[in-house]
C-alpha positions as CSV (number, residue, x, y, z in Angstrom):
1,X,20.9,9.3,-14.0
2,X,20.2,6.6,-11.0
3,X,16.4,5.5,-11.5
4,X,15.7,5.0,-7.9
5,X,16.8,7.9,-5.5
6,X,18.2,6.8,-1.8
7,X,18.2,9.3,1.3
8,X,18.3,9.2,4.9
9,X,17.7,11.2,7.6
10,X,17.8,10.0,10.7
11,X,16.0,6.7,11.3
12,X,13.6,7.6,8.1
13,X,15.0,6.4,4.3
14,X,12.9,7.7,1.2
15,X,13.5,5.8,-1.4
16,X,12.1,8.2,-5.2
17,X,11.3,6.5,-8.6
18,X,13.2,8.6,-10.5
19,X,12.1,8.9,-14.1
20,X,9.9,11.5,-14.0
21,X,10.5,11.9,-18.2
22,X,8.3,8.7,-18.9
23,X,6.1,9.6,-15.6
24,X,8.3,7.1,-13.6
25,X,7.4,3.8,-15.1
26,X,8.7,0.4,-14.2
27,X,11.0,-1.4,-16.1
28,X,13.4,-4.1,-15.8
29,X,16.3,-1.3,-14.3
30,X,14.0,0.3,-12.1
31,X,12.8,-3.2,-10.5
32,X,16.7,-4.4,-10.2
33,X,17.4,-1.1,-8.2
34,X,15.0,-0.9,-6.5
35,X,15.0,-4.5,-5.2
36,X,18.5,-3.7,-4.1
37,X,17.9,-0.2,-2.3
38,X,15.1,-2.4,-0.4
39,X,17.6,-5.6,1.0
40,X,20.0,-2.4,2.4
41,X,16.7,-1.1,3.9
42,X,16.0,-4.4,5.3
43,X,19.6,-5.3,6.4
44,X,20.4,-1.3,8.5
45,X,18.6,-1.4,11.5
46,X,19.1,2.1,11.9
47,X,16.3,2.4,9.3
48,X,13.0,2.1,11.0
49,X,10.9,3.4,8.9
50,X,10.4,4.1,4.7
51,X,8.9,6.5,2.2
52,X,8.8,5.7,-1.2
53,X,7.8,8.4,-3.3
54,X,7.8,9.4,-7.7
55,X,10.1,12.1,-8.9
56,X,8.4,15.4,-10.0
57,X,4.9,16.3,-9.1
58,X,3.0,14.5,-12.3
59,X,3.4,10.8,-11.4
60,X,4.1,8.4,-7.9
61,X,4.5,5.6,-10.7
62,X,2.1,6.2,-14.0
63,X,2.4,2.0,-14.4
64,X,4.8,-0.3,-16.5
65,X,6.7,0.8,-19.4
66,X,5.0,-0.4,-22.2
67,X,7.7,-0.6,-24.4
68,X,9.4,-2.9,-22.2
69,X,5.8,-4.8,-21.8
70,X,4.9,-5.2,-25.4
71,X,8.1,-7.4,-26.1
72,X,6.3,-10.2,-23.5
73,X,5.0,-13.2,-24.8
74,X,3.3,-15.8,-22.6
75,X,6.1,-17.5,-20.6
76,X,8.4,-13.9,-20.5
77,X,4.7,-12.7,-19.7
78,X,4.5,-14.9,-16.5
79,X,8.7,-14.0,-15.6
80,X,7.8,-10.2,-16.1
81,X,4.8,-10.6,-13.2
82,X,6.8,-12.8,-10.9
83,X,9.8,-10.4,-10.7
84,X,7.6,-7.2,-10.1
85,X,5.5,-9.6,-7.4
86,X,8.7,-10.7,-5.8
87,X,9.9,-7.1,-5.2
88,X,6.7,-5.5,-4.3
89,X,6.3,-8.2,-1.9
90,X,9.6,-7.4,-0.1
91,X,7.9,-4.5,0.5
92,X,5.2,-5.7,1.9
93,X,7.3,-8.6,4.1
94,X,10.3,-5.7,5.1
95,X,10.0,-5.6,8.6
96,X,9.7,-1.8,9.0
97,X,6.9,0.4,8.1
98,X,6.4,1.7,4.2
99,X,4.3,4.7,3.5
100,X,3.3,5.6,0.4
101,X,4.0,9.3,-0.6
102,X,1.6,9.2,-3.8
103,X,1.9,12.2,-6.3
104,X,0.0,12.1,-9.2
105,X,-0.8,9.2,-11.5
106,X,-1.0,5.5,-9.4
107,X,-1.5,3.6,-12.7
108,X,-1.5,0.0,-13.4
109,X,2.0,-1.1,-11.5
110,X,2.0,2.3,-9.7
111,X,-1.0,1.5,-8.1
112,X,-0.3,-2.5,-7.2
113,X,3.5,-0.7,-5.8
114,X,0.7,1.8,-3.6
115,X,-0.8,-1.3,-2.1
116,X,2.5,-3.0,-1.4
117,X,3.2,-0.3,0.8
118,X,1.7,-0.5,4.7
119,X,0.3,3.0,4.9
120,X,-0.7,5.4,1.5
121,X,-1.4,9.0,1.9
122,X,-2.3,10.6,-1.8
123,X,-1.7,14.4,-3.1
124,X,-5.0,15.9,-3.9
125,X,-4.3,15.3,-8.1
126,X,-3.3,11.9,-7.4
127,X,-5.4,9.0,-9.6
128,X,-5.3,5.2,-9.1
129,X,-6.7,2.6,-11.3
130,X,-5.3,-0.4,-12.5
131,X,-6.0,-0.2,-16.5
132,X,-4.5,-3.1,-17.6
133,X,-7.9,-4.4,-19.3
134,X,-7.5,-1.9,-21.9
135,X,-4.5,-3.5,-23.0
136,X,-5.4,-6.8,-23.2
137,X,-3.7,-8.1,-20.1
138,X,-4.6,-8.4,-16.1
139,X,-2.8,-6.9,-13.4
140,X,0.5,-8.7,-12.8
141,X,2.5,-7.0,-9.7
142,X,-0.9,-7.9,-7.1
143,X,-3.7,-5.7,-8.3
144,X,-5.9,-8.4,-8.2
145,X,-4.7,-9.9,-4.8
146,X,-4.3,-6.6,-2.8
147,X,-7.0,-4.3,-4.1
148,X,-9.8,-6.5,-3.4
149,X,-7.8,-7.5,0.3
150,X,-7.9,-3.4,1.2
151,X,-11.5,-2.3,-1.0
152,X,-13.8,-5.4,-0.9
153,X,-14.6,-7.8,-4.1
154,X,-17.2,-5.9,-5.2
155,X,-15.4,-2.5,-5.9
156,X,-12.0,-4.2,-6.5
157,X,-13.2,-5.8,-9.9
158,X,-15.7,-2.7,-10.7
159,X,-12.5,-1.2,-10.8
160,X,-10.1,-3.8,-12.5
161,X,-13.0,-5.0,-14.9
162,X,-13.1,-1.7,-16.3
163,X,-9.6,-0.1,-16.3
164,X,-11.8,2.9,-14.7
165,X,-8.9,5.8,-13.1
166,X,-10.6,7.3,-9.6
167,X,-9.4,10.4,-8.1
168,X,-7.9,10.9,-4.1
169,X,-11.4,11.6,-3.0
170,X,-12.7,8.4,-4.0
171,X,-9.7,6.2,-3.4
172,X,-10.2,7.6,0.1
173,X,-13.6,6.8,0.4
174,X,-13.1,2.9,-0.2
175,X,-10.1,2.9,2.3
176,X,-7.5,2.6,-0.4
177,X,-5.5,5.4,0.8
178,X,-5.6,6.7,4.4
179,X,-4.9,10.4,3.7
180,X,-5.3,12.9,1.3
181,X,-2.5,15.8,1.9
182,X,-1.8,19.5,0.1
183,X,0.5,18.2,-3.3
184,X,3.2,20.8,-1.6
185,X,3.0,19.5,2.0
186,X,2.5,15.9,1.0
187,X,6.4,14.7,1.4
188,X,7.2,16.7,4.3
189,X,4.0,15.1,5.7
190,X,4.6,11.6,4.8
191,X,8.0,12.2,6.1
192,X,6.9,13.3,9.7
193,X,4.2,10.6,10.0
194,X,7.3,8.0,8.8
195,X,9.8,9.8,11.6
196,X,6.7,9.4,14.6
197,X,7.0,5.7,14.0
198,X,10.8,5.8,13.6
199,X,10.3,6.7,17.3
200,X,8.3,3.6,18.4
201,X,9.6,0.2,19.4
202,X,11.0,-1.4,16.2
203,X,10.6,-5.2,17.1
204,X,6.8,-4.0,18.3
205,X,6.6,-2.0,14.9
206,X,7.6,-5.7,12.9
207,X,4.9,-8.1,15.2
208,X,2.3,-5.5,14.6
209,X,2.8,-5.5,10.8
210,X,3.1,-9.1,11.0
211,X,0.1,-10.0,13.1
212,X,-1.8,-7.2,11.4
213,X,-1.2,-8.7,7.7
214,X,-1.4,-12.6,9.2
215,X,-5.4,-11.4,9.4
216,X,-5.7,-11.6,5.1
217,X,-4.9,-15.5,5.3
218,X,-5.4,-16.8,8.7
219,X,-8.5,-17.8,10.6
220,X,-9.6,-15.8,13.3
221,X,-8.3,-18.9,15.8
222,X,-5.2,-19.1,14.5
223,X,-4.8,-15.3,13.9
224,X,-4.9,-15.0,17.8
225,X,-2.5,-17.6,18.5
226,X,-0.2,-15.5,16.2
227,X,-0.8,-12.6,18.5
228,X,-0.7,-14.2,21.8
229,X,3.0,-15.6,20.5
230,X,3.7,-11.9,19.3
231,X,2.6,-10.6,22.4
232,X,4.5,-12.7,24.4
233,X,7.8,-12.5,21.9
234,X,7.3,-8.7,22.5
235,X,7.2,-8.8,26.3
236,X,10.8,-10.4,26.2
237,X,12.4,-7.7,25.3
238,X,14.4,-5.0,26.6
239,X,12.6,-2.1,24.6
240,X,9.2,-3.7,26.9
241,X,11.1,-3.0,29.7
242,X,11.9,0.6,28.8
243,X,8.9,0.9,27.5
244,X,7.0,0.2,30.2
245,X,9.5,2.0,32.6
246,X,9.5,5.0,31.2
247,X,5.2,5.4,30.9
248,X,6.1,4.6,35.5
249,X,8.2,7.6,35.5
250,X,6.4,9.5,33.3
251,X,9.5,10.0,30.6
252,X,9.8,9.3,26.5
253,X,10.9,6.0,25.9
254,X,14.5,5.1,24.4
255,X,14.0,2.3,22.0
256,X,16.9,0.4,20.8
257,X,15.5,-2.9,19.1
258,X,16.3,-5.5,21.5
């Protein structure tokens, strides 16, 4: 059985942890094919846009597999985090838009592989928290980078300080997710919302994730020189021109990434 699922349709891939008998925890497999299935992602540019989703109804990604975790010691312990950062970090840095389709438990790495992701909408069971505390560890794939970045300090360590779980409601109340959907409407959703951007400019799509994420570590003076050079990189291209074009004559715009 392949742990990570690969589809495409159209200019949309979804890309399903697929272990949905131990509520699709990471291990090292899961990590190794899932970094792969993301450097095709990066490398098709008929991909425009991603959903990465958990097999079965019950989990997106309940968190790391223990098992696997328990054998760590502190050096291994430090390899074990950098890998996991490494890939979710692709994910961040891929170029293309990545929406979360999150079904169920968002645990520990499920929840830092959530916040990887550009754009999370949640089923109505879904339940974050990052409950690494409770076994005597931090977070290690970003929890305590991201989560603070997207909920504020404040809530960010309520949250990681006490390994508390918080249901879609909530998460959607602090801004950690950006929808809450039906659980049997929530792929098809995700899917639609993925495709709508499939449709936009794909070198605009990668300077506006860019610039956007450029905000978490720059100064506001040097985050608007990185946008006036986006702006400008943007306006050279061809898909400007249709772009522009086609809003003159009152058409849908063609896109085709130059």
């Amino acid at each position: 059985m392949s742990v990570i699922l690969f589809d495409q349709s159209s200019a949309v891939a979804t890309v399903t942890i697929n272990r949905p008998d131990k509520l699709n925890a990471l291990n090292a497999d899961v990590l190794r094919h899932l970094w792969e299935t993301l450097l095709g992602i990066q490398a098709n540019a008929d991909i425009r846009a991603v959903v990465i989703t958990g097999a079965g109804s019950k989990a997106f990604v309940a968190g790391a597999d223990i098992t696997e975790l328990h054998q760590n010691n502190e050096q291994t312990g430090r390899q074990f985090a950098e890998h996991g950062q490494r890939v979710f970090t692709l994910i961040e840095n891929l170029g293309k838009p990545v929406i979360a389709a999150v079904n169920g438990f968002a645990l520990g790495g499920g929840c830092e592989l959530a916040m990887a992701c550009h754009i999370r909408f949640a089923s109505e069971n879904a339940v974050f928290g990052q409950p690494e505390i409770n076994l005597g560890i931090i977070p290690g794939y970003g929890g305590t980078q991201r989560l603070p970045r997207i909920v504020g300090t404040a809530k960010a360590l309520e949250l990681i300080l006490s390994g508390d779980r918080i249901d879609a409601a909530e998460a959607l109340r602090l801004g950690l997710v950006n929808r809450v959907l039906k659980q049997e409407s929530l792929l098809n959703d995700s899917l639609a919302f993925a495709s709508s951007l499939a449709d936009k400019a794909p070198l605009a799509l990668r300077a506006c994730l860019e610039a956007t994420q450029s905000s978490a570590t720059s100064s506001l003076r040097d985050g608007l020189d990185i946008e006036a050079r986006m702006f400008g990189a943007t306006c050279g291209t061809e898909d400007f021109l249709e772009g522009t074009k086609a809003f003159l004559e009152k058409r849908q715009a063609t896109f085709v990434g130059r």
